[in-house]
C-alpha positions as CSV (number, residue, x, y, z in Angstrom):
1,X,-27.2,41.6,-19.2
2,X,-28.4,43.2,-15.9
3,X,-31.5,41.3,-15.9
4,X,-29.8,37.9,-16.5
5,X,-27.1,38.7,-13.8
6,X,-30.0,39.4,-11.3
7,X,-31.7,35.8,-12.4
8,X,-28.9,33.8,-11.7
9,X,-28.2,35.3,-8.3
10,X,-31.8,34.8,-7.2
11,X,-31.8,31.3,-7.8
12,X,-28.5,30.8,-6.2
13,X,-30.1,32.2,-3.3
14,X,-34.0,31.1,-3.4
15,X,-32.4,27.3,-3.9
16,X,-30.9,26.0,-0.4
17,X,-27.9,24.1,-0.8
18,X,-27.0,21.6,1.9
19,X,-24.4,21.6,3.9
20,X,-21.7,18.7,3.5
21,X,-22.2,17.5,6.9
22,X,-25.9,16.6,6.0
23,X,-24.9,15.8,2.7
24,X,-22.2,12.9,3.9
25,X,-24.9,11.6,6.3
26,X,-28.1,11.1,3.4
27,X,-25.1,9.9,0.7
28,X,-21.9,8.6,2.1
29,X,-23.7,4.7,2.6
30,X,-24.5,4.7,-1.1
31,X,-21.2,6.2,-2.4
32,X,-18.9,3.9,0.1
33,X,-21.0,1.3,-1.3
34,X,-20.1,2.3,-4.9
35,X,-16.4,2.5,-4.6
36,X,-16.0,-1.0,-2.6
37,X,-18.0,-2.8,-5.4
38,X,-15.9,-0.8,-8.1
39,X,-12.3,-1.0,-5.8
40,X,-13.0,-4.4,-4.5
41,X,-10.9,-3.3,-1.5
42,X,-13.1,-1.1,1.3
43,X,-9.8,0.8,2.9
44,X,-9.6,2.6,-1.0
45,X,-13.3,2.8,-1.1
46,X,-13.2,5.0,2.0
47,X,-10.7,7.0,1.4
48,X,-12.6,8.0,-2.4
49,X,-15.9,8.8,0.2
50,X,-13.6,11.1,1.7
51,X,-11.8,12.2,-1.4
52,X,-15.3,12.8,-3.0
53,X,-16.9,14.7,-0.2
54,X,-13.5,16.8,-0.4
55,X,-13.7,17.6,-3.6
56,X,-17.6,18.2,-3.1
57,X,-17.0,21.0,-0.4
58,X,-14.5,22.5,-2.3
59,X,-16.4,23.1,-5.7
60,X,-19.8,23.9,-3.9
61,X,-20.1,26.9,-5.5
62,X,-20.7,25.1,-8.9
63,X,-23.2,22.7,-7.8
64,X,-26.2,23.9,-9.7
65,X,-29.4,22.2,-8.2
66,X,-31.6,23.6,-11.1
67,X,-29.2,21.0,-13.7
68,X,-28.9,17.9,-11.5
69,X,-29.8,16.5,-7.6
70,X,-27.3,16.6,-4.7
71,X,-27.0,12.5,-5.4
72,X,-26.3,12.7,-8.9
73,X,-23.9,15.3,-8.5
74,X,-21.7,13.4,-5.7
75,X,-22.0,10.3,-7.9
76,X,-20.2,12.3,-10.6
77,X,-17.6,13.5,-8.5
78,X,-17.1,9.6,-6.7
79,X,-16.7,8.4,-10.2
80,X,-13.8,10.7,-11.0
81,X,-12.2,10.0,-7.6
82,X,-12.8,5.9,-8.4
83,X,-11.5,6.0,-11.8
84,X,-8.4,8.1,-10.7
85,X,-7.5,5.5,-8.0
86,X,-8.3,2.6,-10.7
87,X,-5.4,4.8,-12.9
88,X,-2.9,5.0,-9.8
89,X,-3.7,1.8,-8.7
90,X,-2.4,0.1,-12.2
91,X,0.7,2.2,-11.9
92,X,1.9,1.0,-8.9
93,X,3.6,-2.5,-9.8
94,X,2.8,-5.2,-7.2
95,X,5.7,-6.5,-5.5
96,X,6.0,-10.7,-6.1
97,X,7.2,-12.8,-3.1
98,X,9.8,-14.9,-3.5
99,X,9.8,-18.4,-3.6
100,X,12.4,-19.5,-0.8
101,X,13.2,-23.2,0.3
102,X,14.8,-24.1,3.0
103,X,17.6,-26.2,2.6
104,X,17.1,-29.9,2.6
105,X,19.0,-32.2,5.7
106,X,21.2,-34.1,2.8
107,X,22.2,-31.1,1.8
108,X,23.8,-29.4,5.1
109,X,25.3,-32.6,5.4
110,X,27.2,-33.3,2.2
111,X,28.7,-29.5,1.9
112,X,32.4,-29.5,2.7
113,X,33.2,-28.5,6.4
114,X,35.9,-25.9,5.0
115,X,32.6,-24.0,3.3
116,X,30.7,-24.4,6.5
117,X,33.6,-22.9,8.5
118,X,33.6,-19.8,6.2
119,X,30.6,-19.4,6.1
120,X,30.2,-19.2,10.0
121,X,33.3,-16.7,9.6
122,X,31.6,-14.8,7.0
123,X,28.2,-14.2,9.3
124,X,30.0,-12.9,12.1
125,X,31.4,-10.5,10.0
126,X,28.0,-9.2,9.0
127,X,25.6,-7.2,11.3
128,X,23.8,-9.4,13.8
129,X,20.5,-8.4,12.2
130,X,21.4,-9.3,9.2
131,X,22.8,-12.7,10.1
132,X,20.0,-13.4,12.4
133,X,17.2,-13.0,9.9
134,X,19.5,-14.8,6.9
135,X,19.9,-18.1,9.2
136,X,16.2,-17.7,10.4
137,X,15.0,-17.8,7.0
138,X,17.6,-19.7,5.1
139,X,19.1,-22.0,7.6
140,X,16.4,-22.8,10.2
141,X,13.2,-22.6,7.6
142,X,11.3,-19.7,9.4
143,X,8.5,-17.7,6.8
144,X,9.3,-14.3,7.3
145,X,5.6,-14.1,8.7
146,X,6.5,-16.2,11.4
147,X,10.3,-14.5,12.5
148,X,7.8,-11.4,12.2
149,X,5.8,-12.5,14.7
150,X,8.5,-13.8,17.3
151,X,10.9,-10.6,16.3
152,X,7.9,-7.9,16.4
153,X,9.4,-6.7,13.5
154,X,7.6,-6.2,10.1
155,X,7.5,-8.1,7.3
156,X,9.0,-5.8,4.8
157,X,11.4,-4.8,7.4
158,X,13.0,-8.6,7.7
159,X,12.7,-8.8,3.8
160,X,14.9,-6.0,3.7
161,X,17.4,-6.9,6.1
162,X,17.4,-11.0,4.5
163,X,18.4,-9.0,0.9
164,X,20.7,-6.7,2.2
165,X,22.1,-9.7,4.6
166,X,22.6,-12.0,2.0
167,X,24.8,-9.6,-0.5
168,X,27.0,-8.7,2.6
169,X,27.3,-12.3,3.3
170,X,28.5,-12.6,-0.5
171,X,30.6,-9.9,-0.4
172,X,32.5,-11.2,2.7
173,X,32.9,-14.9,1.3
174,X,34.0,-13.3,-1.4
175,X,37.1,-11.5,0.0
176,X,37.5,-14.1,2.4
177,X,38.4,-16.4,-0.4
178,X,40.5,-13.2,-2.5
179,X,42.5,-13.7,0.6
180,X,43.1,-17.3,1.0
């Protein structure tokens, strides 16, 4: 057993393992380039790169150069970290925009003035941010890209605040007519 123990060591030792730093400069075009084709989206395939180098440096003492190359064994490890993200990517349920219209002329004009008074009662008893992006988007027609744009607010951020808007906007219609 001595003798085998002795032979592995030496060829841990006689066989000179890169460093990462060299390693990420010879492989990390090849690997990015791998992911992005697999990923289709180059943000992920960096961030596998990275994962992969990671995962490289922190299992170095395995890498065995007498069983595979440097290349071959990065290509191993940048599968795993592409086929994980491919896993957590089908998790994660992709949000669907909804389809919004703005209101047609004819109709602002044939709703009944008493609805049109309460309504302009009910928005002032919301927040102003929530009454300023529900008319935006539902009264004047903006795309929430657009009021983005003009607000310097995001995207998700106004999608929020037209939800949340447009149930308090309910809510007070709704005990506005309890009470009449």
């Amino acid at each position: 057993m001595e003798v085998a123990e002795r032979m592995r060591t030496e060829r841990h030792t006689t066989v000179a393992v890169p460093s990462i730093e060299s390693a990420y400069d010879q492989h990390s075009a090849a690997l990015f380039g791998f992911a992005a084709n697999a990923l289709q989206d180059h943000g992920a395939a960096e961030e596998c790169v990275q994962e992969t180098f990671v995962r490289a440096w922190q299992a170095l003492d395995r890498f065995d150069p007498a069983r595979s190359s440097l290349r071959n064994w990065l290509f191993a490890i940048a599968r795993n970290v592409v086929r994980d993200e491919s896993r957590a990517r089908r998790r994660i349920p992709i949000p669907m925009e909804p389809e919004i219209t703005a209101p047609e002329a004819s109709d602002l004009n044939t709703t009944d003035p008493t609805e049109t008074m309460l309504l302009v009662e009910a928005l002032g008893m919301i927040s102003p941010e929530h009454s300023q992006s529900v008319i935006a988007v539902h009264v004047l027609g903006f795309t929430y890209a657009e009021l983005s744009e003009s607000l310097q607010v995001p995207v998700t951020t106004l999608r929020t605040r037209n939800y949340y808007g447009l149930r308090a906007l309910r809510r007070a219609m709704e005990e506005m007519e309890a009470e009449s």
